[in-house]
N, C-alpha and C positions, 0 to 999 in steps of 0.2 A: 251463279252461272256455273255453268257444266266444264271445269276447265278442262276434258279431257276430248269434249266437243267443240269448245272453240279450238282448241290446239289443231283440231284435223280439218278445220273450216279457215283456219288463216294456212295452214300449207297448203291447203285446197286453192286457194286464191293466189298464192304467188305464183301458179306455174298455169294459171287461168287467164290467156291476154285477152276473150274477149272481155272478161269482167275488171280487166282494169285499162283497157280503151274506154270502159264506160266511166270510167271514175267514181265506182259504188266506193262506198265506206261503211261498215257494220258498224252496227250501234247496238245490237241484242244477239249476241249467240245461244241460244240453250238447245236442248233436245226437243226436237219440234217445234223450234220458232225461230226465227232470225227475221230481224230488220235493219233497215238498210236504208243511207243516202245516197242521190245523188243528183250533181247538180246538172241542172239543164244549160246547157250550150246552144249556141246560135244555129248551127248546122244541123241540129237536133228536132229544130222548129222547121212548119210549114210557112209559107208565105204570106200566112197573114201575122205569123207571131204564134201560134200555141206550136205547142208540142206535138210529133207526128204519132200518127198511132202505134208504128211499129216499133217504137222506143220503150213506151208503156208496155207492148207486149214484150218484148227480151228483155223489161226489167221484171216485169212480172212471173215471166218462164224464170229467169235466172233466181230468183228469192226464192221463191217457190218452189223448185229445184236444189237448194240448199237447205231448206227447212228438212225437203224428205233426205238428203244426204246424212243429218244428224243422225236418224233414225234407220243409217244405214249399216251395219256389220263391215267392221274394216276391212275383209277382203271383197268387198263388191262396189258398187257405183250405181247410180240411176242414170236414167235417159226419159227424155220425155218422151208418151206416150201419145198424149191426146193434150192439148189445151184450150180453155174457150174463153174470150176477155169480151168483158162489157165495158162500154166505154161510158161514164154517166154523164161526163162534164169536159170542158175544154181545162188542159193545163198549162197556164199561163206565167205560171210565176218563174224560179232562178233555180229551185229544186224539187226532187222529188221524194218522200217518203214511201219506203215500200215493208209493207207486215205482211211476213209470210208465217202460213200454218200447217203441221201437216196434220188433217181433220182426221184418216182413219189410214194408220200403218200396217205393214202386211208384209209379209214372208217377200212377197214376190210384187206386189202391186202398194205404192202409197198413193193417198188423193190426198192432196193440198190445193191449199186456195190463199192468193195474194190479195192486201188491200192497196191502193196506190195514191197518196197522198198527194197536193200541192196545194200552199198555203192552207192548211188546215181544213179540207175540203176533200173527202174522197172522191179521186178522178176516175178511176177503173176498179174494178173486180175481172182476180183472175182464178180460175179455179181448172186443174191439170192432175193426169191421172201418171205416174213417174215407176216405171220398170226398174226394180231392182236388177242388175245384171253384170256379169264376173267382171273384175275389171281389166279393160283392156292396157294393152301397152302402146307406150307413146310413140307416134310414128317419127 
């Protein structure tokens, strides 16, 4: 592993609340991949018990959004661009694995695509197009 990519992906995350409202935990840092747990919460489910769609999506945007960060030039940031999530299955179980990639890097544009696990089962495909751009200052 890339220690000089994980180094910029764990200060990336402590000063990131949504992504530790969600309770991810990295499990793979390198240059162009990262994955990720996390567990699923009650309040996180729909009414019948799976998991809502729009949890899948912001964890999906958020992996997949840090894969292309690795691949990003210290003085800039990404922003997503475009994202599109398939949903293949209901996810049921207490956590989620998510494998993010960045498929083709670029000056100014990366495209990555997330897979999103529960219980050993891919749940969604998500694949998003991430603007590289200067980095802003924190309001």
């Amino acid at each position: 592993m890339n220690s000089e990519v994980e180094q910029k992906i764990r200060q990336r995350t402590k000063t990131n609340p949504y992504v530790n409202y969600l309770d991810i935990e990295f499990l793979v840092i390198d240059e162009g991949r990262v994955e990720a747990r996390m567990p699923l919460k009650d309040e996180q489910k729909q009414y019948s018990g799976v998991s809502h769609g729009g949890v899948l999506a912001a964890l999906g945007d958020t992996i997949a959004g840090y894969a292309a960060f690795t691949m990003t030039p210290p003085d800039k940031d990404v922003l997503t661009a475009e994202m599109k999530i398939s949903f293949l299955r209901a996810a049921w179980g207490k956590e989620l694995i998510a494998k993010g990639y960045v498929i083709k890097p670029g000056r100014n544009i990366h495209f990555c695509e997330c897979e999103i696990y529960c219980d050993d089962k891919m749940v969604a495909k998500v694949s998003g197009t991430f603007c590289v751009v200067h980095l802003q200052a924190a309001m």
